[in-house]
C-alpha positions in Angstrom: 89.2 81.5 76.6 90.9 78.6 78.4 91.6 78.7 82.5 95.0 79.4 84.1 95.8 77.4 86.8 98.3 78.0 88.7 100.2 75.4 90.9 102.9 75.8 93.5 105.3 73.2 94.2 104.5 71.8 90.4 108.1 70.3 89.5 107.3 67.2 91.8 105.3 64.9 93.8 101.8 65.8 94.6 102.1 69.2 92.7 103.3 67.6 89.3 100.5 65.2 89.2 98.1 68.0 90.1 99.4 70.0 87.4 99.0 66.5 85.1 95.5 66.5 85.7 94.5 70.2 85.3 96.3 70.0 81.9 94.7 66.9 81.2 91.6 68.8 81.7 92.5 71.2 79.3 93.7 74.3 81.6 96.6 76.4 80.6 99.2 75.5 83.9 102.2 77.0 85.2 103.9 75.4 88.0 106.4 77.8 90.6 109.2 75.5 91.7 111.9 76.1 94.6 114.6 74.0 93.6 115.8 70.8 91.4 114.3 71.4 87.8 111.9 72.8 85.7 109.0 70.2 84.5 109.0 69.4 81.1 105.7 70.4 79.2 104.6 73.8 81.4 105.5 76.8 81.6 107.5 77.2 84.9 108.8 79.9 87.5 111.8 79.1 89.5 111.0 81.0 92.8 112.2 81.0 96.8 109.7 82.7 99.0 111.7 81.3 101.9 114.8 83.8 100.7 114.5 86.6 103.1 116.8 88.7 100.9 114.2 88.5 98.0 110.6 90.3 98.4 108.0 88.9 96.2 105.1 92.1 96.9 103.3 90.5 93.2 104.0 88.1 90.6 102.0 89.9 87.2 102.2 87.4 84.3 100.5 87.4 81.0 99.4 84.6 78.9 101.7 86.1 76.0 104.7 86.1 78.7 107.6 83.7 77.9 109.2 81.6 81.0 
């Protein structure tokens, strides 16, 4: 069983060349992104935790989810 990492802020900058390396390194890797688009080649979640009209309390995901 391969890792899941997990990277916030993974659609750019710092955070897409973090998420670069851990898939280089043979992790599984979803990114969360707040705006622009999604990264090509992950699996991604489009989320705003600054929105105070959305509440995240959890974020459950499974491997066998689709994004």
């Amino acid at each position: 069983m391969s890792s899941i990492a997990l990277v916030t802020g993974g659609n750019r900058g710092i955070g897409l060349a973090i998420a670069h390396s851990l898939q280089a390194a043979g992790h599984d890797v979803v990114v969360t992104y707040r705006s622009g688009n999604p990264p090509t080649g992950f699996k991604s979640v489009q989320m705003d935790v600054t929105n105070t009209a959305v509440s995240y309390t959890h974020l459950r995901a499974h491997e066998t989810d689709s994004y």
